[in-house]
C-alpha positions in Angstrom: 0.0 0.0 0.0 1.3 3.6 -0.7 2.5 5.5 2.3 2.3 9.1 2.4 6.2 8.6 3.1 6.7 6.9 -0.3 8.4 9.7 -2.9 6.0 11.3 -5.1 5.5 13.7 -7.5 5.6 16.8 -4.6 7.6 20.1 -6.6 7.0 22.6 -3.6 10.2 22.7 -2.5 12.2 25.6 -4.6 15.3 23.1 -4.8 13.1 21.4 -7.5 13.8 24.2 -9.7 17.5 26.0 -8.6 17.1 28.4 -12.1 13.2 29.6 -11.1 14.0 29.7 -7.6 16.6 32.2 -8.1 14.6 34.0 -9.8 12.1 33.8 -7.4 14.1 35.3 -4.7 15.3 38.4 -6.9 12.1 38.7 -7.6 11.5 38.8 -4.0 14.6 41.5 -3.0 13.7 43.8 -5.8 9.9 43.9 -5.0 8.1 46.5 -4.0 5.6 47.0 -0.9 2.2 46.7 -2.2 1.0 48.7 1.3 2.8 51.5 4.0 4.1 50.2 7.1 4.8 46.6 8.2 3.2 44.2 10.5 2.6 46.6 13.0 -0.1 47.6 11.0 -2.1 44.8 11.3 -1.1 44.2 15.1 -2.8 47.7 15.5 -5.8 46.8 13.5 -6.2 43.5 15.4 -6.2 45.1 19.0 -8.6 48.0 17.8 -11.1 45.3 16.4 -10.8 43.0 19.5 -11.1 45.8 21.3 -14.4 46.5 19.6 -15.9 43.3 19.2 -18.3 41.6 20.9 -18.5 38.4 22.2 -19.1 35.2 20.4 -22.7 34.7 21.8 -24.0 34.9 25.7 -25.9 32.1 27.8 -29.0 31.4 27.3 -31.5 32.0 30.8 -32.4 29.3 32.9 -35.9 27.6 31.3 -37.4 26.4 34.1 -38.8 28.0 37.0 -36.3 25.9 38.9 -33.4 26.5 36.9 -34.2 30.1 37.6 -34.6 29.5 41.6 -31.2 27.6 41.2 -29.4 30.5 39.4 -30.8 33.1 41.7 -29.9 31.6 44.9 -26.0 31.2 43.5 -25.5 34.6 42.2 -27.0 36.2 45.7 -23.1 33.9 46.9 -21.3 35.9 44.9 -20.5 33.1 42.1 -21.6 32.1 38.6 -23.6 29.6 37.8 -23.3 30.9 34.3 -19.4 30.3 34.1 -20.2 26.5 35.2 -23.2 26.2 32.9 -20.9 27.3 29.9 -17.9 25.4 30.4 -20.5 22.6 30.7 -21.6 23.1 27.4 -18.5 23.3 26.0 -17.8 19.9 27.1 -20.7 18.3 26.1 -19.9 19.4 22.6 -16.4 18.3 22.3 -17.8 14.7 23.6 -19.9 15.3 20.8 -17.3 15.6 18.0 -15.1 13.1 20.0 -17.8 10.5 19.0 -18.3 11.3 15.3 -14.4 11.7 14.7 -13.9 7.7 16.3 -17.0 7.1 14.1 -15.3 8.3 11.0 -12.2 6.6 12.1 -13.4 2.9 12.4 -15.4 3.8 9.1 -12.2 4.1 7.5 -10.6 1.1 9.6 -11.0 -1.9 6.5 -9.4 0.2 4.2 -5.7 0.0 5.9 -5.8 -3.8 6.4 -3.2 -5.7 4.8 -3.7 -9.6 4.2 -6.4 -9.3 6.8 -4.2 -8.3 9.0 -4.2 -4.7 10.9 -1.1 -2.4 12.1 -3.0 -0.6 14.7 -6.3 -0.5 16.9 -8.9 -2.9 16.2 -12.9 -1.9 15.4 -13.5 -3.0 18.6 -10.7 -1.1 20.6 -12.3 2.5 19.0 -15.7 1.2 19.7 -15.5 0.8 23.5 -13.6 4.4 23.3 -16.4 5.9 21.2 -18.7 4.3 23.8 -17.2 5.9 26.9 -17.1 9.4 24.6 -21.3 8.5 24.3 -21.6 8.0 27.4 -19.6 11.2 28.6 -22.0 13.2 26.3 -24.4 12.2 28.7 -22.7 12.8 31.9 -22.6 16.8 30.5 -25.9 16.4 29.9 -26.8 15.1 33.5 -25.2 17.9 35.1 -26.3 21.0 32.9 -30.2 20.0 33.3 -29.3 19.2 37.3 -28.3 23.0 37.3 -31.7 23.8 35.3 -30.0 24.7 32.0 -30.8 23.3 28.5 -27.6 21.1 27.2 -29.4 21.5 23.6 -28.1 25.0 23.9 -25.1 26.2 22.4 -23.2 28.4 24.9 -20.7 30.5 24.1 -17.9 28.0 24.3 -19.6 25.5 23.1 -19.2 27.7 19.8 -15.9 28.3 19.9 -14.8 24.2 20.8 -17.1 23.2 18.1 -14.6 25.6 15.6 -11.6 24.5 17.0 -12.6 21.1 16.6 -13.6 21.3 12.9 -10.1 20.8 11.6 -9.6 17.1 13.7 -13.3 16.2 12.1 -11.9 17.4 8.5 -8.6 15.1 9.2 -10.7 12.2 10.1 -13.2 12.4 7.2 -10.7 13.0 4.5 -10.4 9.8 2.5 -6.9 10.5 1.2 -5.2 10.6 5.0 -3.7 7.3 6.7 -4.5 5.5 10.0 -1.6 7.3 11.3 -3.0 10.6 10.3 -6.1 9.8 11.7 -4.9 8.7 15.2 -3.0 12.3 15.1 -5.9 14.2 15.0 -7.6 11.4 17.7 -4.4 12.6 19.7 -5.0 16.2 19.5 -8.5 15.7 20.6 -7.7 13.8 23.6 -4.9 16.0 24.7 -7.2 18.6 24.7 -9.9 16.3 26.2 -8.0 15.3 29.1 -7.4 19.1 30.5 -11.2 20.3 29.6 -12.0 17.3 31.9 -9.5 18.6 34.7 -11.1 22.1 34.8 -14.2 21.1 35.1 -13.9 19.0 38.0 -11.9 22.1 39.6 -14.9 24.4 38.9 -17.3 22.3 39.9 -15.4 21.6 43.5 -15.3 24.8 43.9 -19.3 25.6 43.0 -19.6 22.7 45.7 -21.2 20.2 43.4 -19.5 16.9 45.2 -22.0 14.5 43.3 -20.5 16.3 39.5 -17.1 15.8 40.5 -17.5 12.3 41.1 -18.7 11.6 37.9 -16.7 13.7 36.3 -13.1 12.2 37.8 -14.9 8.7 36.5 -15.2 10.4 33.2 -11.8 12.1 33.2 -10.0 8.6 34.6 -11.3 6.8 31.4 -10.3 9.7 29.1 -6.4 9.1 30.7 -6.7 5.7 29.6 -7.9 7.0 26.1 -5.1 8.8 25.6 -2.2 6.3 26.6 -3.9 4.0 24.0 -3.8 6.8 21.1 -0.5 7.6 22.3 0.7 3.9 22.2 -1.2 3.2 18.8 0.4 6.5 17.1 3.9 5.7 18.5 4.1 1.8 17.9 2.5 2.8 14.2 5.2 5.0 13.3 8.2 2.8 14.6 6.8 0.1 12.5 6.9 2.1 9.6 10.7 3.7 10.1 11.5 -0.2 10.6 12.2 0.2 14.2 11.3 -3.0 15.6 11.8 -2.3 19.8 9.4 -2.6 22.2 7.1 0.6 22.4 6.5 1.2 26.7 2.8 2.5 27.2 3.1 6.3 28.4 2.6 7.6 31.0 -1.2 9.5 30.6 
């Protein structure tokens, strides 16, 4: 099977051409500014407009009766029930995309086995992660209605980790990228997984909610064991493929 390592027909390098590329950079020297001042310019427009913005969206208000009695009560403490609601959210939707990108993944899965055989995770290895991703889905769910908000909302950061996470989706889906690829962007996500699970449980210790961060540090110890698995996968992948034939230790999540 071809190996995005294999040589190919790739010309982007400018040593692929030594007579255009000189060319190329007296083209470069002898060019003229198409615009005054440098890139201080833009640093100066970027600060005015952030300056000026507004923010990416605002939190919807509590639904129920209840959820209003709830929010009422913690603000009159001096804290924000908001801030816990949000984060929440934002969880709930990187769970969210954590279960379609293993989806697209094991999707994929048949198409890198070679005489039946597979370098890698097995169906079943992403399936019981993609279960435990469901099932944290859930757990965000649990805790944003036992506050009295609406986890079909999108909060604020629920916006902005549903952006961020486009690009890991886009790896995942694209047919022309390897296993390898694939469990790169599965390693991004649970990097990133791991510490959105640590912050919660620190916000929600400190909101007093002793039942949440149970079932969060449940949640979070499972996504620790994700990532070591990722991390093995990815790493014992890419030693096979160099030729490297020693033994790959599981890291340390």
């Amino acid at each position: 099977m071809k190996t995005p390592n294999d040589t190919g027909m790739n010309r982007t390098g400018i040593q692929t051409s030594p007579i255009d590329s000189r060319a190329t950079e007296r083209g470069a020297e002898e060019g003229q500014s198409t615009s005054l001042g440098g890139e201080s310019r833009i640093a100066e427009v970027r600060l005015e407009m952030a300056r000026m913005g507004e923010t990416v969206g605002s939190m919807p208000p509590p639904a129920t009766v209840k959820g209003m009695a709830k929010t009422a009560v913690t603000m009159m403490k001096g804290e924000s029930p908001t801030l816990l609601l949000n984060k929440l959210g934002e969880r709930l939707a990187f769970e969210r995309s954590g279960v379609r990108l293993y989806e697209a993944v094991i999707d994929k899965l048949p198409a890198f086995t070679v005489d039946g055989a597979l370098a890698g995770p097995g169906v079943a290895d992403l399936r019981k992660i993609q279960e435990e991703e469901l099932r944290h889905v859930d757990v965000c769910r649990r805790a944003i209605e036992k506050l009295g908000g609406d986890p079909t909302a999108m909060t604020p950061a629920a916006d902005v980790t549903a952006v961020a996470t486009m690009g890991l989706l886009q790896v995942a889906c694209d047919p022309r990228m390897q296993l390898a690829d694939s469990l790169q962007a599965l390693l991004a996500a649970e990097l990133i997984d791991n510490d959105g699970w640590e912050l919660l449980i620190q916000l929600a210790r400190g909101f007093g909610q002793d039942e949440m961060v149970q079932a969060f540090t449940q949640a979070s110890d499972e996504e620790h064991v994700h990532l070591t698995l990722v991390r093995t996968w990815l790493a014992s992948m890419v030693m096979h493929e160099a030729g490297i034939e020693e033994a790959i230790a599981a890291p340390l999540a």
